[in-house]
C-alpha positions as CSV (number, residue, x, y, z in Angstrom):
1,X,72.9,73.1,81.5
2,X,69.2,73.9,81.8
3,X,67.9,77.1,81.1
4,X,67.2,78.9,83.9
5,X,63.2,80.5,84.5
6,X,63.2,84.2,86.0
7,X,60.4,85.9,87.5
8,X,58.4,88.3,84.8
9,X,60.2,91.5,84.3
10,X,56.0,92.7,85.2
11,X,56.3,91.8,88.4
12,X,59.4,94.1,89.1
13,X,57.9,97.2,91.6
14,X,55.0,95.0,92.1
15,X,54.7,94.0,95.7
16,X,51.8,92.7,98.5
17,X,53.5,93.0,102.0
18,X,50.3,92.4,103.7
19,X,51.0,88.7,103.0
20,X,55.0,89.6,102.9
21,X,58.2,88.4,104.7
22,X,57.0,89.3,108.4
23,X,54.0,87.1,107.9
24,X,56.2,84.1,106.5
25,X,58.5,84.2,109.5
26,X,55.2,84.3,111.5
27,X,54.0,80.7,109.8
28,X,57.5,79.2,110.1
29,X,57.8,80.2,113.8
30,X,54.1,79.1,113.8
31,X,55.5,75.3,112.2
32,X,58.1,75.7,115.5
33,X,54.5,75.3,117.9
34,X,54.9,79.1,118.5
35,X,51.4,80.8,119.0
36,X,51.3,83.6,117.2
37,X,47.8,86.8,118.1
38,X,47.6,87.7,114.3
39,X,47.0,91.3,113.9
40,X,47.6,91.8,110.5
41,X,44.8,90.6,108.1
42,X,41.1,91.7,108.0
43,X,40.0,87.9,108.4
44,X,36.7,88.2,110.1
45,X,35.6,84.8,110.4
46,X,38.4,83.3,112.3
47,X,38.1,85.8,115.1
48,X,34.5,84.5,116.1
49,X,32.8,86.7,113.3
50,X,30.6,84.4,111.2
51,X,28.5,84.6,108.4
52,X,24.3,85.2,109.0
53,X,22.9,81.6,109.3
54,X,20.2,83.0,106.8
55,X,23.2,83.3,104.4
56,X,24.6,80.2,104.8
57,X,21.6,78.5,104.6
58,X,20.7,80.3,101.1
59,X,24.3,79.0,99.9
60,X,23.1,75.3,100.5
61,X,20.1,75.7,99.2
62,X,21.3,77.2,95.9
63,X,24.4,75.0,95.5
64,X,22.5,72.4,93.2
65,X,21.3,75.4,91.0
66,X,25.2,76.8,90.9
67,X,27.1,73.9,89.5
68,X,27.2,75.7,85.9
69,X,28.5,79.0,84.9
70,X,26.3,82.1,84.9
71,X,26.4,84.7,82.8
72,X,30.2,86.1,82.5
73,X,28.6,89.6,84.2
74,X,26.9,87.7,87.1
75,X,23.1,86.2,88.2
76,X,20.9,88.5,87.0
77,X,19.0,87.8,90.8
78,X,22.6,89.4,92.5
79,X,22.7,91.8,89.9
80,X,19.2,93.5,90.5
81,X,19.6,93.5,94.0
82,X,23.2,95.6,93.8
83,X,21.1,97.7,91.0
84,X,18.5,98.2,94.2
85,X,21.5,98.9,96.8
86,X,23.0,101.6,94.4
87,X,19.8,103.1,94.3
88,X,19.4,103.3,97.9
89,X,22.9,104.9,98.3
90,X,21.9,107.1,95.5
91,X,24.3,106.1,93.1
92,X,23.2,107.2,89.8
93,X,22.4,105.2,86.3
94,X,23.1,102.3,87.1
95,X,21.7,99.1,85.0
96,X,21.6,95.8,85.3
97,X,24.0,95.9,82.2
98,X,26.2,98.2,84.1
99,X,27.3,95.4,87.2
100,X,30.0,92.9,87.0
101,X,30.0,90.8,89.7
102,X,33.6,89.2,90.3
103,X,35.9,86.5,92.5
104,X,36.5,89.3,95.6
105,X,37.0,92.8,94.8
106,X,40.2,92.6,94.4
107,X,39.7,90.5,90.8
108,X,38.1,93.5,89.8
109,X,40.7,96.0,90.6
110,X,42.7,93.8,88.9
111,X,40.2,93.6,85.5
112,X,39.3,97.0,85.7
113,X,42.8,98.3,85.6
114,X,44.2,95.7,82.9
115,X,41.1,97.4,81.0
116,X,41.7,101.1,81.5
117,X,45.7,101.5,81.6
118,X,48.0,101.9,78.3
119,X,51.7,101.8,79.7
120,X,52.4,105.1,81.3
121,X,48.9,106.4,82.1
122,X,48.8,107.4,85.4
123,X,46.0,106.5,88.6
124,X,46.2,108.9,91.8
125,X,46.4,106.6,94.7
126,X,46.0,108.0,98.3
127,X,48.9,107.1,100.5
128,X,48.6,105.1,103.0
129,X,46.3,102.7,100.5
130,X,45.4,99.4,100.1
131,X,48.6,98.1,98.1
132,X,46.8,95.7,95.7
133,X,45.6,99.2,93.8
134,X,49.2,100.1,93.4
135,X,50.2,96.6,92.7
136,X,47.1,96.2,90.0
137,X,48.3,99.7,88.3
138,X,51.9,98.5,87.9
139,X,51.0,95.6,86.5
140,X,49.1,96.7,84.2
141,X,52.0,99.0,82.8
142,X,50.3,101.9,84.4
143,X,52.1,104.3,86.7
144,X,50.6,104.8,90.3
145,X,50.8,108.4,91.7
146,X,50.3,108.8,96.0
147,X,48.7,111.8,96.5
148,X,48.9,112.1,100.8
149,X,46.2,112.2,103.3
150,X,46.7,114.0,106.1
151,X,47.0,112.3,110.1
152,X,46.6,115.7,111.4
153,X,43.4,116.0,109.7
154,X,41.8,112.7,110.9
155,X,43.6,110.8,107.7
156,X,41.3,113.1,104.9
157,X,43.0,113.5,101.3
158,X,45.3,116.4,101.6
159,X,43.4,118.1,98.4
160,X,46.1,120.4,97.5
161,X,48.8,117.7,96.9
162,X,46.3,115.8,95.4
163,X,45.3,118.6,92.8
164,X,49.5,119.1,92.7
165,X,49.9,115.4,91.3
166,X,47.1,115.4,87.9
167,X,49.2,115.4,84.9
168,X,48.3,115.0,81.2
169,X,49.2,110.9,82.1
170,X,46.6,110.9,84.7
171,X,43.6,109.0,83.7
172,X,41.5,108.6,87.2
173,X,41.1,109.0,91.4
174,X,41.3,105.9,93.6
175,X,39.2,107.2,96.9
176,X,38.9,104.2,99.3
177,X,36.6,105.3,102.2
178,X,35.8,103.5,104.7
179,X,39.6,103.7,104.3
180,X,41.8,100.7,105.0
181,X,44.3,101.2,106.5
182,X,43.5,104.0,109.0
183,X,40.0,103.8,109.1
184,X,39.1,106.7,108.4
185,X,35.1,107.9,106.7
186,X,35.4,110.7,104.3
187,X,32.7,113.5,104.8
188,X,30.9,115.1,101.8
189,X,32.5,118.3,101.6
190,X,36.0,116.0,101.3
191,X,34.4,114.0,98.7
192,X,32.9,117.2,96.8
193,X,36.2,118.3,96.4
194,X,37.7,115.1,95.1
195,X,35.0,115.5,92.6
196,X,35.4,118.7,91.4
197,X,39.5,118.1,90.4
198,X,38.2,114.7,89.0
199,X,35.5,117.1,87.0
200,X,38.3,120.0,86.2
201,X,40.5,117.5,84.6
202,X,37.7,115.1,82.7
203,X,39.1,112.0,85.1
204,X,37.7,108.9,86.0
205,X,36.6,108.4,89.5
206,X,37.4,104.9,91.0
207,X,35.4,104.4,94.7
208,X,36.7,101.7,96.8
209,X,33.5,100.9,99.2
210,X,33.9,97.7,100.7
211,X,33.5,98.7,104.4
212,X,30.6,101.5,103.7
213,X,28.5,99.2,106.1
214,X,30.9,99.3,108.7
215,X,30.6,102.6,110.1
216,X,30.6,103.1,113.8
217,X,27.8,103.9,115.7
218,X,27.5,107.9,116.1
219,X,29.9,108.8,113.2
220,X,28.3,110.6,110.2
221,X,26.6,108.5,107.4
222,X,28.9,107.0,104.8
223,X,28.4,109.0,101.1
224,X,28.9,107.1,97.9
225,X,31.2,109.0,95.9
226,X,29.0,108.4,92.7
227,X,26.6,110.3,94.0
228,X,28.0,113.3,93.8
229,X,29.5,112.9,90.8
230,X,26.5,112.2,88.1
231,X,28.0,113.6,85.2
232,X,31.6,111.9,85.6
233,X,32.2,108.1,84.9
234,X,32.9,106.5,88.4
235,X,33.4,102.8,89.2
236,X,32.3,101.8,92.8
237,X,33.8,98.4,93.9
238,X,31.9,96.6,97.2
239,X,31.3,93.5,98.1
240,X,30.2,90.7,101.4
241,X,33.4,89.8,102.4
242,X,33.4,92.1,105.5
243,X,29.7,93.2,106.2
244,X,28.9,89.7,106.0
245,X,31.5,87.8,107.2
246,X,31.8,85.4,104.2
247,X,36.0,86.3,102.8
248,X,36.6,83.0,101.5
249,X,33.3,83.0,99.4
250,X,35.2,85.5,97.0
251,X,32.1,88.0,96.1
252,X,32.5,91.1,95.1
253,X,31.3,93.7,92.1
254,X,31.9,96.7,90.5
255,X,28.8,99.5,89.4
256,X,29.8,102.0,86.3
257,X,27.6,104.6,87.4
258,X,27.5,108.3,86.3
259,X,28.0,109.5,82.5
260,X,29.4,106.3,80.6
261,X,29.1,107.7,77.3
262,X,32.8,108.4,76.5
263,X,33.5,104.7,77.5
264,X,32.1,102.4,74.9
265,X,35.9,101.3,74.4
266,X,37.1,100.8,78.6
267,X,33.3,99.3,79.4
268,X,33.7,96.6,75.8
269,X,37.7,95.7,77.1
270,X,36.3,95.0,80.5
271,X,33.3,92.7,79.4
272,X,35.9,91.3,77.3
273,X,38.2,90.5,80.3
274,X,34.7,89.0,81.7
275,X,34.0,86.5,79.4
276,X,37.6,85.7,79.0
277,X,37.3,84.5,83.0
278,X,34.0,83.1,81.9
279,X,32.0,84.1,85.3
280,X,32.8,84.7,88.9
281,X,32.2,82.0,91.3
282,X,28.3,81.1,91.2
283,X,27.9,80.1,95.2
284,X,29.3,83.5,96.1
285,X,26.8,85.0,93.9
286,X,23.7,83.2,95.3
287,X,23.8,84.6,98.4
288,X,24.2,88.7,97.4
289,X,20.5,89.1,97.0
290,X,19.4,87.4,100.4
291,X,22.7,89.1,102.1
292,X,21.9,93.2,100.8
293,X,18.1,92.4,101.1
294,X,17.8,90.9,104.4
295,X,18.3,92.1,108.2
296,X,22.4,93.5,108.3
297,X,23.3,92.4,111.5
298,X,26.9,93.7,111.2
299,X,25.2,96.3,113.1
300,X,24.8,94.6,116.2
301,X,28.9,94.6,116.5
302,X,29.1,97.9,115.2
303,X,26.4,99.7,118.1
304,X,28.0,101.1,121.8
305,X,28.2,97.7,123.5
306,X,29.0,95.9,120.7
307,X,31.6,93.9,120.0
308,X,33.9,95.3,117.3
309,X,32.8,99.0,118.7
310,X,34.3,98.4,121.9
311,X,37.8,96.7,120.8
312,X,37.8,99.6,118.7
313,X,37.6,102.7,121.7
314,X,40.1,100.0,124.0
315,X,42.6,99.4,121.4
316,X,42.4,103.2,120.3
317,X,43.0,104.5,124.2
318,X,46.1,101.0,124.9
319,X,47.8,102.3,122.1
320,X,47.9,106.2,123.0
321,X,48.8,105.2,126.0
322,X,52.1,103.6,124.9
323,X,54.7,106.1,125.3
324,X,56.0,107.3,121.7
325,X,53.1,105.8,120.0
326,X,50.4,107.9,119.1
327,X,46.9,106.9,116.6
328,X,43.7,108.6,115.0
329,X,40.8,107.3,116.3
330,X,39.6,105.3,113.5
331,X,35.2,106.0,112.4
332,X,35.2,102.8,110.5
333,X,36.4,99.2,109.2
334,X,38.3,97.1,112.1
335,X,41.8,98.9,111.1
336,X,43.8,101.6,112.9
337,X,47.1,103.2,111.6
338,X,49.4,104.0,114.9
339,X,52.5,106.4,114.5
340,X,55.8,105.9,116.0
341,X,58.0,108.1,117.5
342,X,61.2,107.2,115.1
343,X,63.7,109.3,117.0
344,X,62.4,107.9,120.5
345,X,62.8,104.4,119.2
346,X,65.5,105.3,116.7
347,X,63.6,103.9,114.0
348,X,64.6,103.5,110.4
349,X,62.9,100.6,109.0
350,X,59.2,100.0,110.1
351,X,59.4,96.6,108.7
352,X,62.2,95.6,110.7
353,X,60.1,96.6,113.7
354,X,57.1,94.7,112.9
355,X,59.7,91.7,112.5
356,X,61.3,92.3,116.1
357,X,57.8,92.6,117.6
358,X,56.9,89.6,116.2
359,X,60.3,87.7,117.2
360,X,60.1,89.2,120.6
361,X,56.5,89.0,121.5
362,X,54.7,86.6,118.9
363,X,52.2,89.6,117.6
364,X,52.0,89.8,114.1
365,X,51.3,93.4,113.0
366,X,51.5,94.8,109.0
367,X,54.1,97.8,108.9
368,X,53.2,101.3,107.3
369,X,55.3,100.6,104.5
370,X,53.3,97.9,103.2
371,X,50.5,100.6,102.2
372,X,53.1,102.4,100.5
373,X,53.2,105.1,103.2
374,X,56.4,107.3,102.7
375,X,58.2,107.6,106.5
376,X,59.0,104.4,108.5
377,X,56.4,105.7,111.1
378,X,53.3,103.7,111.0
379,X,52.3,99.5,111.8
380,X,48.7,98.8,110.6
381,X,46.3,96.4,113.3
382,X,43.5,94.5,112.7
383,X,41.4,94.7,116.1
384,X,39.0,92.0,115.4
385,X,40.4,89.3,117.5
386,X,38.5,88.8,120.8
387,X,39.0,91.8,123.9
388,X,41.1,89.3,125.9
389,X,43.5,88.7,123.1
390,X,44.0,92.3,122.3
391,X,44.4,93.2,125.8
392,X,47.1,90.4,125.8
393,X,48.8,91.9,122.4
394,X,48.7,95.5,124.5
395,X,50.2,94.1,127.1
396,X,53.2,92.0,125.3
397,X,53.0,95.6,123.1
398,X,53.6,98.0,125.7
399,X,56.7,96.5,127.2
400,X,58.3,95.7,123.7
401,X,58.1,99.6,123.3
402,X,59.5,99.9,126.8
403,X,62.7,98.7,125.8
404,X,62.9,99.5,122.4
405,X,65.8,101.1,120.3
406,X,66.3,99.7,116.9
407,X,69.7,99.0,116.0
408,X,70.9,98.1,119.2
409,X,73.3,95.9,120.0
């Protein structure tokens, strides 16, 4: 009798149901010749969203020079041109020494917590969040803590309950603004509180950026969290996979910025983990100087009239006008984070719903859930398909809800 191989006990609590059951049901019903408007991932390029010609042309160009590995912290070209970007968000001292470029942000969450965490030391995480942070923490035999932002308050941290959750354990604050999945933008005064528990309680401050250039026309200027913070360590993660439409070229980075000087040992594991993945990919890491230096025409969809601006004010308006669902107006990214009435619909499992939806209609949503939001309330969308297709998903949408009662027969 063979022996039998088991999943890593490491992987138990670990979970990524962006990419979960609902979506595998979606690709075999997909293999059936079903058609299937796919709401769920923040996939800009095949919705029509492509990368700057200028940027793609830069990749060609430098794909001779990238055939060999760079240095395990990134091309020293990218690197001075993220060193100029902090500067111009006002992110303070940062070097060249102080960037790591890496394979997608999320290689870096990963990296960065592997580096940080013993077991039991404790992140705060907001809830909803982005689920690889809480996936990352876990694995790395830390112990992710939700502290709860608030819908009634446009989706801001709820300060007090955050505050409520620091322990002796807790070792930093994950912010993610732009914030996926409800789209929300963080002003300063929200962020200057964050900072000052983070500066009561000597923690590290861990700033999730990646849609900071995706802010909608007339909402208030995104803040860098490290800028507000110059005497606290604080690791600020961005990246081109959403300003500049380029996903599958995997390039991200993450700044230190701020007071580094009680983190010889974190900053010499991480360079470690660096070298030990030799260098992130070189092609991805040609293009970040041209990409942050030239013309950002992300702005063009972002501007009244533009594309993603408008599918963001009609899906915002189809949806509250669904009876029994209700959604903040999101200020930035391409997500919004609609609420549904569970005792009108008699729901108890949100994930079931996104599966009947699916099923019933072919729309492939992400339920709450999945972002490690506590009540089965919520579905996350993705609103960058094309106007006609979302006004299709509404429809299809709006009479699924119609009829809708979980747990019927």
């Amino acid at each position: 009798m063979k022996r039998e191989f088991n999943q890593s006990s490491k992987l138990n609590n670990v979970a990524y149901d962006i990419r979960g059951p609902v979506m595998d049901e979606a690709m075999r019903m997909e293999a059936r010749g079903a058609q299937i408007l796919k709401l769920n991932i923040g996939n800009p390029a095949p919705f029509g969203f492509f990368a700057p010609d200028e940027v793609i042309l830069d990749m060609i160009y430098n794909l001779r020079a990238s055939e060999g590995y760079s240095d395990s912290q990134g091309l020293f070209s990218a690197r001075k041109a993220i060193m100029q970007y902090c500067q111009l968000k006002h992110i303070p001292n940062v070097g060249i020494k102080d960037i790591l470029t890496g394979n997608g942000v999320s290689e870096l969450i990963t990296m960065t917590m592997q580096a940080l965490l013993d077991n039991g030391d404790e992140i705060l995480v907001p809830s909803p969040d982005y689920p690889l942070w809480t996936a990352s923490i876990t694995l790395a035999g830390g112990k992710p803590v939700h502290y709860v932002c608030d819908e009634a308050s446009d989706w801001y941290p709820d300060i007090q309950d955050l505050r409520s959750k620091v322990t002796e354990k807790t070792k930093g604050i994950i912010v993610i603004n732009p914030n996926n999945p409800t789209g929300a933008l963080y002003p300063k005064e929200v962020l200057e509180q964050i900072v000052e528990v983070a500066r009561e309680h000597d923690l590290i401050l861990l700033a999730d950026e990646i849609y900071d250039r995706l802010v909608m026309e007339g909402e208030e200027e995104h803040v860098a969290l490290a800028s507000l913070a110059p005497d606290l360590l604080t690791l600020c993660y961005n990246g081109l996979s959403k300003s500049h439409r380029v996903a599958g070229f995997r390039c991200g980075w993450v700044c230190l910025a701020g007071d580094k000087s009680h983190a010889r040992g974190f900053i010499e594991g991480l360079n470690l983990l660096a070298k030990m993945r030799l260098c992130s990919n070189v092609p991805g890491q040609s293009i970040i100087q041209t990409s942050l230096g030239g013309y950002q025409s992300m702005n063009e969809y972002l501007c009244r009239g533009g594309r993603l601006y408008e599918q963001r004010e009609y899906i915002w308006n189809a949806l509250n006008s669904i009876p029994g669902i209700t959604a903040v107006k999101p200020r930035a990214a391409f997500y919004i984070f609609p609420k549904m009435d569970t005792a009108k619909f008699n729901i108890s499992s949100d994930s079931q719903m996104a599966l009947d939806l699916l099923k019933k209609t072919h729309i492939l949503v992400t339920s709450g859930s999945s972002f490690n939001w506590g009540s089965p309330d919520h579905f996350r969308i993705v609103y960058l398909p094309n106007m006609e297709d979302l006004k299709t998903a509404m429809d299809r949408m709006t009479s699924f809800f119609d009829g809708y009662y979980q747990g019927k027969d």
